[in-house]
C-alpha positions, 0 to 999 in steps of 0.5 A, spaced: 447 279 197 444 272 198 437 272 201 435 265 204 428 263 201 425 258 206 422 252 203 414 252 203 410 249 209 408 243 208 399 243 208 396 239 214 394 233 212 386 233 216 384 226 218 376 226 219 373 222 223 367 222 220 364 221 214 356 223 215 354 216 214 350 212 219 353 207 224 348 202 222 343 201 216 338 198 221 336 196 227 339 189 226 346 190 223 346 196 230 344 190 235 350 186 232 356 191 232 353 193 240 353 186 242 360 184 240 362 190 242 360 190 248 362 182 250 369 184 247 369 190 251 367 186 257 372 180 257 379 184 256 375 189 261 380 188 266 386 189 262 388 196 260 393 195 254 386 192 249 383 198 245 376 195 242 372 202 238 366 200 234 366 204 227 372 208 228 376 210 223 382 207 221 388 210 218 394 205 216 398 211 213 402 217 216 400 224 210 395 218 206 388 221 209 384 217 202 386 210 205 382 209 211 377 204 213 371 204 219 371 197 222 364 195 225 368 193 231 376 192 231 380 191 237 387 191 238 393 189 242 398 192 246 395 199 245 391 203 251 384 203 253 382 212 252 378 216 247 381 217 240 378 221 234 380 216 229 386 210 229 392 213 226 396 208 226 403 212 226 400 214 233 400 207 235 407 204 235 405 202 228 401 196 231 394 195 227 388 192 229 389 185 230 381 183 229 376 186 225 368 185 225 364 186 219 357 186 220 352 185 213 347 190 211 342 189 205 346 195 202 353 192 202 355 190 195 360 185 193 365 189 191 365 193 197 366 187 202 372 185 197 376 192 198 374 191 205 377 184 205 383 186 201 384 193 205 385 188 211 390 184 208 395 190 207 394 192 212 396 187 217 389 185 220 390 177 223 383 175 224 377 177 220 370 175 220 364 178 217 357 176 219 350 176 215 344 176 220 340 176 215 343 169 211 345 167 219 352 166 214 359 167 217 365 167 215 372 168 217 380 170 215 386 168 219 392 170 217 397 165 214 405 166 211 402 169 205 396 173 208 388 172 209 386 165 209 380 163 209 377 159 215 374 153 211 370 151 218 367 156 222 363 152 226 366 151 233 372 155 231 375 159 236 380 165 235 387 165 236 386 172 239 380 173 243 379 166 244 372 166 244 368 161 240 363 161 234 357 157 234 352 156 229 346 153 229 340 155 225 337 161 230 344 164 228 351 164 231 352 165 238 359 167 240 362 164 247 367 167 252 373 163 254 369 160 260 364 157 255 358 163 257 354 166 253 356 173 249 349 177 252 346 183 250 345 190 253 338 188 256 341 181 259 347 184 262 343 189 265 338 185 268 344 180 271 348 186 274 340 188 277 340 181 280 346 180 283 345 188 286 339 185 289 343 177 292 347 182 294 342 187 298 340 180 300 345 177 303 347 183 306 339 184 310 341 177 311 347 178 315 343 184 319 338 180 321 343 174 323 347 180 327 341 182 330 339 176 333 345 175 336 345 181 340 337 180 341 340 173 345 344 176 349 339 179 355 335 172 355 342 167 356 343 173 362 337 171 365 339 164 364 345 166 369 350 164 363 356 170 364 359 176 359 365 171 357 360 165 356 355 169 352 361 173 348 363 166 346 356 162 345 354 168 340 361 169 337 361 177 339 367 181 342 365 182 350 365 189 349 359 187 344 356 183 349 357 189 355 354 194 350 348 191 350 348 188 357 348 195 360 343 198 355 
């Protein structure tokens, strides 16, 4: 008798999509991610196939659970906007993010910015940019035929990608959409949201008291013996309006 011994189940590989550390080191490096975020969240608002995460976990590699970076900000074409636990990227039609943020900390080291550097070389990322808020000192990586190249002019440089631009200046860097307005902060988003909200009310109490005035005109062009019809066009109004408010 033969007995068919079944082969091992192979363990799942867990994927954690956390680390325990914190999302920032300080307000300033926090303030940074969130604004560059947000502005790229904003510009491809419109486009459901831009994914854009802000310190998730990127797994490069299918049962490699140790090869793993978190961007600061990461987005990446040609994947849909939804809730991920973490960017696995055998989960993505292998695409890997395209553009990749670092924001510095005092805490960062040379080494670790240099595996950071050399992490998204291997794998795929095409534009690389790490700002240092402190220093106010960016720099910047394109891939080329051989892989990250160092952008030697970041001032005025535009991305491929996201085409929007780089300006430095001696406050710190500003980033500019493609309509050439200026990334803002949540505070500042907030506050054009508001006065568009309040231009809009206006315009509609404007409209309101404009509509009412017309109405209001019609008994006064009554008695200045104009007829239904002639009042209807003076006032631009449906004649029904202007029989509404002449029976009333």
């Amino acid at each position: 008798m033969v007995l068919e011994i079944p082969p091992p189940t192979q363990t799942e590989v867990i994927y954690p999509d956390s680390d325990g550390q914190p999302v920032a080191n300080n307000t300033i490096q926090f303030r940074w991610i969130v604004e560059i975020k947000q502005n790229i969240d904003w510009l491809f608002a419109d486009d459901p196939n831009v994914f854009v995460a802000g310190d998730l976990f990127w797994y490069p590699v299918e049962g490699r659970n140790n090869i793993v970076n978190a961007p600061d900000v990461m987005v990446v074409f040609d994947r849909p906007k939804r809730d991920r636990l973490s960017y696995q990227q055998w989960k993505e039609a292998g695409i890997a993010p395209q553009v990749v943020f670092e924001i510095l900390s005092p805490s960062n080291t040379p080494i670790e910015m240099d595996k950071k550097l050399l992490f998204y070389d291997r794998y795929g990322v095409e534009e690389y940019y790490i700002y240092d808020p402190d220093g106010k000192n960016l720099q910047g990586w394109l891939r080329g035929e051989d892989g990250l190249d160092v952008i030697l002019q970041m001032d005025d440089w535009v991305s491929p990608r996201l085409k929007i631009r780089f300006v430095l200046s001696p406050e710190g860097l500003q980033l500019y959409r493609p309509d050439g307005k200026r990334f803002l902060s949540y505070i500042e988003i907030s506050q054009q949201v508001e006065q568009e909200r309040q231009r809009a009310e206006q315009e509609r109490q404007r409209a309101e008291q404009a509509e009412q005035a017309r109405f209001n005109a019609i008994p006064q062009l009554l008695q200045m013996g104009l007829n239904l019809e002639q009042i209807a066009q003076a006032l631009s109004l449906s004649l029904e309006e202007v029989k509404a408010i002449a029976n009333k």
